[in-house]
C-alpha positions in Angstrom: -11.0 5.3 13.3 -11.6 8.3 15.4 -10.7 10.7 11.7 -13.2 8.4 9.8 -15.9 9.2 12.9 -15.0 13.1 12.1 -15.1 12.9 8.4 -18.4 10.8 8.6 -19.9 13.5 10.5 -18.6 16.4 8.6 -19.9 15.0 5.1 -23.0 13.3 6.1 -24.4 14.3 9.5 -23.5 18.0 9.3 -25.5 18.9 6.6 -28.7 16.8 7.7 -28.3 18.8 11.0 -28.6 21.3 9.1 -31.4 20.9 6.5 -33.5 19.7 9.5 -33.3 23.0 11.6 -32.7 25.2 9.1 -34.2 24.4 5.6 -36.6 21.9 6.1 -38.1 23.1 9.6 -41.6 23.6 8.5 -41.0 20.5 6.2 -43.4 17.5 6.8 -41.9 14.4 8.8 -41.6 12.5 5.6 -39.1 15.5 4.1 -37.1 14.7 7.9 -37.5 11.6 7.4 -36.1 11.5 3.4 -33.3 14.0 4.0 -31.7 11.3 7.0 -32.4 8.3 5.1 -28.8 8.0 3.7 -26.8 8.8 6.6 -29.0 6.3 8.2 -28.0 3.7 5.2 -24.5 4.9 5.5 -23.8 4.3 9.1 -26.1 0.6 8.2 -22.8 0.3 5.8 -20.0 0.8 8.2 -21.3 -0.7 10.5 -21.8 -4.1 8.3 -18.4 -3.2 7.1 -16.7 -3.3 10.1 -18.3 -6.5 11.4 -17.8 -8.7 8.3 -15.5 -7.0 6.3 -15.3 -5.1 2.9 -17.6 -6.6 0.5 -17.2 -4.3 -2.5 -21.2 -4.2 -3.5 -21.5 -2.3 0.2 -18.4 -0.3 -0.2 -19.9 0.6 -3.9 -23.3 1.9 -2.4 -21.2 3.7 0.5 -19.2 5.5 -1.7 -22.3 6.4 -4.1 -24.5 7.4 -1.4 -20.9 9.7 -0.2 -20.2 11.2 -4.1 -23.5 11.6 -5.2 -25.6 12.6 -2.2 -23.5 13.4 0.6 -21.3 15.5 -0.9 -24.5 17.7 -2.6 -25.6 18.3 0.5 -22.7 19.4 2.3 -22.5 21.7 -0.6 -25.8 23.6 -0.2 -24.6 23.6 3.2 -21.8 25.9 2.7 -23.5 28.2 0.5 -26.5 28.5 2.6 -24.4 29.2 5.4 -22.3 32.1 3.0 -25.2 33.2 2.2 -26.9 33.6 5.5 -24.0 35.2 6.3 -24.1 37.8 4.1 -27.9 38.5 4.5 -26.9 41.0 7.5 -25.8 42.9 5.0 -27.9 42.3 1.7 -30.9 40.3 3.2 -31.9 38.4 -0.3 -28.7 36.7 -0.6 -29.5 34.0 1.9 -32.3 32.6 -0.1 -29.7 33.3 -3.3 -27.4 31.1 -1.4 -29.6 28.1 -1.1 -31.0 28.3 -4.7 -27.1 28.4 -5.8 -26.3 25.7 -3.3 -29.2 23.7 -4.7 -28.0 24.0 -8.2 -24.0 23.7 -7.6 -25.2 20.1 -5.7 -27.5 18.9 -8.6 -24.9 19.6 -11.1 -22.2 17.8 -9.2 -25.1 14.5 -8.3 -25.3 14.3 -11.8 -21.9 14.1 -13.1 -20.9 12.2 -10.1 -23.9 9.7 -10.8 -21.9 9.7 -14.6 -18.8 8.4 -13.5 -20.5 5.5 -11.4 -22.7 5.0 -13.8 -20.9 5.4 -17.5 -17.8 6.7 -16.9 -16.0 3.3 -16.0 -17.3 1.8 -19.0 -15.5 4.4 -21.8 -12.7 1.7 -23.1 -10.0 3.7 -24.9 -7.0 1.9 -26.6 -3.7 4.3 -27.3 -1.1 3.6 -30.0 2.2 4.7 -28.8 5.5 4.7 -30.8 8.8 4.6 -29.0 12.3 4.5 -31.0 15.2 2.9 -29.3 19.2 3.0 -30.6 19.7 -0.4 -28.9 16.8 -2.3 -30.1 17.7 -5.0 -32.5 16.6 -4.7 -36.2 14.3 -8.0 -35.7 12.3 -6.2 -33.3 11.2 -3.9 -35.3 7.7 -3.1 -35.4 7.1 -5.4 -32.1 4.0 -4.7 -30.5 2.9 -4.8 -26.8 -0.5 -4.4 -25.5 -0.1 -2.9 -21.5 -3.1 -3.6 -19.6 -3.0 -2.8 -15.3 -5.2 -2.2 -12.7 -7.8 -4.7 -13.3 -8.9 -4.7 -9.6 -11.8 -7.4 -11.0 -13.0 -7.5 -7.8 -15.4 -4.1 -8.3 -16.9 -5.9 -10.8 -18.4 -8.3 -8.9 -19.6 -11.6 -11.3 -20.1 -9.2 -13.8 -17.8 -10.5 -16.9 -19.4 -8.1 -20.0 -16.5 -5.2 -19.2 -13.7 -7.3 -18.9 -15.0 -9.1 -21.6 -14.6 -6.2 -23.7 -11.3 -5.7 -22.7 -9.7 -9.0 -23.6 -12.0 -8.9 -27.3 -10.3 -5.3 -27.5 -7.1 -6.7 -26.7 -6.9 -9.6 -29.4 -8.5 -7.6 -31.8 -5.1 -5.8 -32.0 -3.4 -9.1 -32.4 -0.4 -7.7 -29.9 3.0 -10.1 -30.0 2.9 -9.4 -26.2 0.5 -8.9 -23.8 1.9 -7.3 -20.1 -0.7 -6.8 -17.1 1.5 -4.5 -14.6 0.0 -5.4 -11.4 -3.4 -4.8 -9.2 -5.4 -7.7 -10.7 -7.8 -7.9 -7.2 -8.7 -5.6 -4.7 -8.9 -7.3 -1.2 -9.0 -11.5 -1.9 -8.3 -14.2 -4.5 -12.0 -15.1 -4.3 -12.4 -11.9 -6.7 -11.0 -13.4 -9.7 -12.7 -16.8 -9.8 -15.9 -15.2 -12.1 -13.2 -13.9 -14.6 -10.3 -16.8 -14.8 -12.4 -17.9 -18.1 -12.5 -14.8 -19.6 -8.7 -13.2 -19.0 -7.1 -16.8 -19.8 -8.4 -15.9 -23.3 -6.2 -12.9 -24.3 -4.0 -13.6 -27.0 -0.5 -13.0 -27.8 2.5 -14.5 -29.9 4.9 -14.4 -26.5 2.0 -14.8 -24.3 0.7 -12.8 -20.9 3.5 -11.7 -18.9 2.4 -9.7 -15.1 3.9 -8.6 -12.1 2.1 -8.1 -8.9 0.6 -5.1 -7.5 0.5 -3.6 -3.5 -3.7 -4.9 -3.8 -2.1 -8.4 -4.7 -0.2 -9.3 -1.4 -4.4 -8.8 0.4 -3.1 -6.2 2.2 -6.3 -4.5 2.5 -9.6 -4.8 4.3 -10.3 -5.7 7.9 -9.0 -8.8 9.4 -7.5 -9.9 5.7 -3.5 -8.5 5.9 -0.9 -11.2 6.0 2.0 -11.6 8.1 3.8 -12.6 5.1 3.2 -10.5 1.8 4.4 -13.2 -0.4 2.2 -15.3 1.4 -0.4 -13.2 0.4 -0.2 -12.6 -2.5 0.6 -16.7 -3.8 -3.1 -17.6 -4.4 -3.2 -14.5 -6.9 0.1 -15.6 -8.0 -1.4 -19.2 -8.7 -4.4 -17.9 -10.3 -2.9 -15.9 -12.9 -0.7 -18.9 -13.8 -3.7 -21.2 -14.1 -4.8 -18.5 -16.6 -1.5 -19.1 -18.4 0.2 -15.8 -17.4 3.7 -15.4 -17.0 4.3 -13.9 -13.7 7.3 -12.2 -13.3 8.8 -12.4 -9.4 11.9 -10.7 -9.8 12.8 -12.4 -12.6 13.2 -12.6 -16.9 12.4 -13.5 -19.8 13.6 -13.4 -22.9 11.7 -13.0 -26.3 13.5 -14.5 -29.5 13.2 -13.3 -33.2 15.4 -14.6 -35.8 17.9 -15.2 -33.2 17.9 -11.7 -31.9 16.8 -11.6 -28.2 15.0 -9.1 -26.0 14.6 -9.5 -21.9 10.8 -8.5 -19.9 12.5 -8.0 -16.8 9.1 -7.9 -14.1 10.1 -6.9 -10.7 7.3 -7.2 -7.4 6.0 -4.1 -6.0 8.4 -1.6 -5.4 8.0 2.1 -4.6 7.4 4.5 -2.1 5.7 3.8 2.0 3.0 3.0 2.6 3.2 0.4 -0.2 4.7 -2.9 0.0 8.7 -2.7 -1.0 9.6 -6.1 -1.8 11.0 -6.2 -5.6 14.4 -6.7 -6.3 15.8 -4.8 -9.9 19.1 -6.6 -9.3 17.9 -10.3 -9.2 15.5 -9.8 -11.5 18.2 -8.7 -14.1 21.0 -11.5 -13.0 22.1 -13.1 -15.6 21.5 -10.6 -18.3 24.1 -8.9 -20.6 24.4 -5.2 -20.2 23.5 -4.5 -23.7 20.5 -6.3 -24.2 17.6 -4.0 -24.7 15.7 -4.5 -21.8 11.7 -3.6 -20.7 10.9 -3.3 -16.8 8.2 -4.3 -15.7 7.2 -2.4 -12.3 3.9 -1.9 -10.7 4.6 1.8 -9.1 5.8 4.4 -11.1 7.9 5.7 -8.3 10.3 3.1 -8.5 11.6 4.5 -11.9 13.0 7.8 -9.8 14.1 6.1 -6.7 16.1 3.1 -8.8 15.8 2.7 -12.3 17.0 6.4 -13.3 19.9 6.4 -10.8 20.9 2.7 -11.4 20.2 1.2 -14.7 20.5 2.0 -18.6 17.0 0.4 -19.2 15.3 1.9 -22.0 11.3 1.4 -21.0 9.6 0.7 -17.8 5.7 0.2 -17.8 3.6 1.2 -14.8 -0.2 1.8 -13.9 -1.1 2.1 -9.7 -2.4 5.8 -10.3 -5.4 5.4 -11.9 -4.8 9.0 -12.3 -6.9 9.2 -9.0 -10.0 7.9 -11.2 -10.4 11.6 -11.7 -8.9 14.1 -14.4 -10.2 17.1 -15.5 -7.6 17.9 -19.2 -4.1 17.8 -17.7 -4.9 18.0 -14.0 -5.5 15.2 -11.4 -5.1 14.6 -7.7 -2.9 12.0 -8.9 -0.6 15.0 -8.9 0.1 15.7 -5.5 1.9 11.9 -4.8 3.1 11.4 -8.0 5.5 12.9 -10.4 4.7 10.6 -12.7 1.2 9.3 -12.9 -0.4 9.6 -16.7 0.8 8.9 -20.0 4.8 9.6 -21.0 8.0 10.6 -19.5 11.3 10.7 -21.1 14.8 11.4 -19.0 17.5 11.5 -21.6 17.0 7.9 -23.6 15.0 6.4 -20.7 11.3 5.9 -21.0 8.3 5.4 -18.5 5.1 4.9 -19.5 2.2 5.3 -16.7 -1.0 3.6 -17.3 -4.2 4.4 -16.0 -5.3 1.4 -15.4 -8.7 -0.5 -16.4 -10.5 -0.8 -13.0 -10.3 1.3 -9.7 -11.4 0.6 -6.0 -14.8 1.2 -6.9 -16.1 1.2 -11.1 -15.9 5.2 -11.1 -14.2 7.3 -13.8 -14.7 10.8 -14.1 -12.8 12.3 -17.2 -10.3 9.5 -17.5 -11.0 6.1 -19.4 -10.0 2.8 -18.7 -7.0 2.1 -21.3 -5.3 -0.7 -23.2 -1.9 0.9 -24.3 -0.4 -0.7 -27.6 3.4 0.1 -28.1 4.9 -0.2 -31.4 8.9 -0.1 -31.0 10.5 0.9 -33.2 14.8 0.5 -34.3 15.7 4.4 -34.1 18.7 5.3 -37.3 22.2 5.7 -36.0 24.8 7.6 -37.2 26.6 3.7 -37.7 22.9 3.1 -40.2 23.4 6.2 -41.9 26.8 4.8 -43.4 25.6 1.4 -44.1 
């Protein structure tokens, strides 16, 4: 609490400090008045936030009010400051500072205002092709649509989005669906406005998903469980009342022509501070060691720490990145926790795939989209075809 007091203060009060004694001290009241009117809101936010609770239209305007006005201002702040600095020297460049500042802060209101705004709402959908020795000649040309992060709760009751998403979905008439975790953000109560519309994706073999860290309600004041499976059953039961597949550790196995592949989904598993409850090994009992196999796994650290090291499977799906919701070309903060945290990664025949993700915390999305992945898999030759 006392580094969110410190932060607060550095990003909003600091610069309104310094606008009033500095910048806006022959300023009318009103200007005053104006210039505090967001911290004001802000600390009106935490303050609700802490007495009730996250409720994710407050946390929405908090974070706006930090992105798009907050951080602006603190900003100008520091090139005001640079350039009163060096006005001792060269005496213009302190009112060059504040007219830089000024323009570096509207540039970066704007975008940010973009990426609440717009951003969020760019759907993509990318075609991936992935060849596999082991996969059986039936399979062929199989097809799974990856959705993940759908963290419906920052949408409020607002169903259009998602909406879009499932009509996007079926439109590529997938023979698999797989939603890889994060469907909520603090409470079950989030998915009650979209049961409707997710229970109408489409699939041959159905919707298969595996829980996320956000669906054990881990998060927000007063709501973590003593018991994470506890936690996260109401999601659990809400996604099978949408006719999911949820996948606790567990298979299943997809049939063509008497071939058979195994969707082997697995709880969350990764790295501290999130939840490590999956097991690889139960979820796999049962199976024969040369069955072509797809892992389903919510964190994409779990495919260093056990699926590399442990196990011959072929592909693991991921998302919980979100490539930070920010991405400028091949660059994201993602970066600095993840190895792996966008697109494709290959370790001799091993696969990941990281998605990232349709929804976020808050609906912001600065140069990444929300995705639907479709993979086509495809039977790679062998030597053993070649002579056929």
């Amino acid at each position: 609490m006392v580094l969110v007091l410190l932060v607060f203060c550095l990003i909003f009060i600091l610069p309104d400090i310094y606008l009033s004694l500095v910048l806006l001290r022959s300023a009318t009241w009103w200007a005053h008045l104006l210039a505090w009117l967001p911290t004001v809101l802000a600390v009106g936010l935490l303050a609700s936030i802490q007495n009730s609770g996250i409720n994710n239209a407050k946390f929405d305007v908090f974070v706006g009010l930090l992105i798009c006005i907050a951080l602006p201002q603190l900003i100008l702040l520091i090139f005001s400051i640079l350039g009163k600095l060096v006005s001792f020297a060269w005496p213009p460049a302190f009112a060059l500072g504040n007219y830089v500042g000024i323009a570096v802060g509207a540039v970066v209101s704007l975008v940010m205002l973009y990426g609440l705004v717009l951003g969020w709402r760019q759907l993509a959908v990318r075609q991936v092709e992935l060849a596999f020795e082991n996969l059986p000649a039936e399979f062929d040309g199989y097809r799974i649509a990856q959705l993940s992060d759908l963290h419906v709760g920052s949408y409020g009751t607002r169903t259009a989005f998602l909406e879009k998403v499932v009509r996007r979905v079926n439109d590529e008439q997938p023979d698999l669906v797989v939603v890889t975790g994060d469907l909520i953000n603090t409470t079950p109560t989030e998915i009650a406005p979209f049961e409707q519309t997710l229970s109408q994706l489409q699939a041959q073999d159905g919707v298969m998903a595996v829980t996320g860290n956000h669906d054990y309600c881990m998060y927000g004041v007063g709501k973590r469980p003593s018991n994470l499976r506890e936690g996260a059953r109401p999601v659990v039961e809400a996604e099978r009342r949408m006719g999911w597949q949820v996948l606790l550790n567990e298979h299943r196995l997809i049939t063509r022509d008497g071939a058979q592949i195994a969707i082997v989904g697995v709880e969350n598993t990764g790295k501290p501070p999130f939840p490590e409850i999956g097991n690889l090994r139960a979820a796999m009992k049962g199976l024969p060691d040369d069955m072509f196999k797809i892992l389903l796994s919510h964190d994409p650290s779990h495919w260093r720490i056990e699926v590399l090291p442990k196990t011959d499977i072929p592909l693991m799906l991921a998302g919980h990145t979100h490539a930070a919701q920010v991405k400028f070309g091949s660059w994201s903060p993602s970066l600095w926790m993840y190895k792996e945290w966008s697109g494709l990664y290959q370790e001799a025949k091993q696969y990941l795939y990281v998605s990232e993700g349709i929804g976020g915390s808050i609906p912001f999305r600065l140069g990444t989209t929300p995705e639907i992945i479709v993979f086509t898999l495809r039977r790679a030759k062998t030597d053993l075809d070649e002579n056929i």
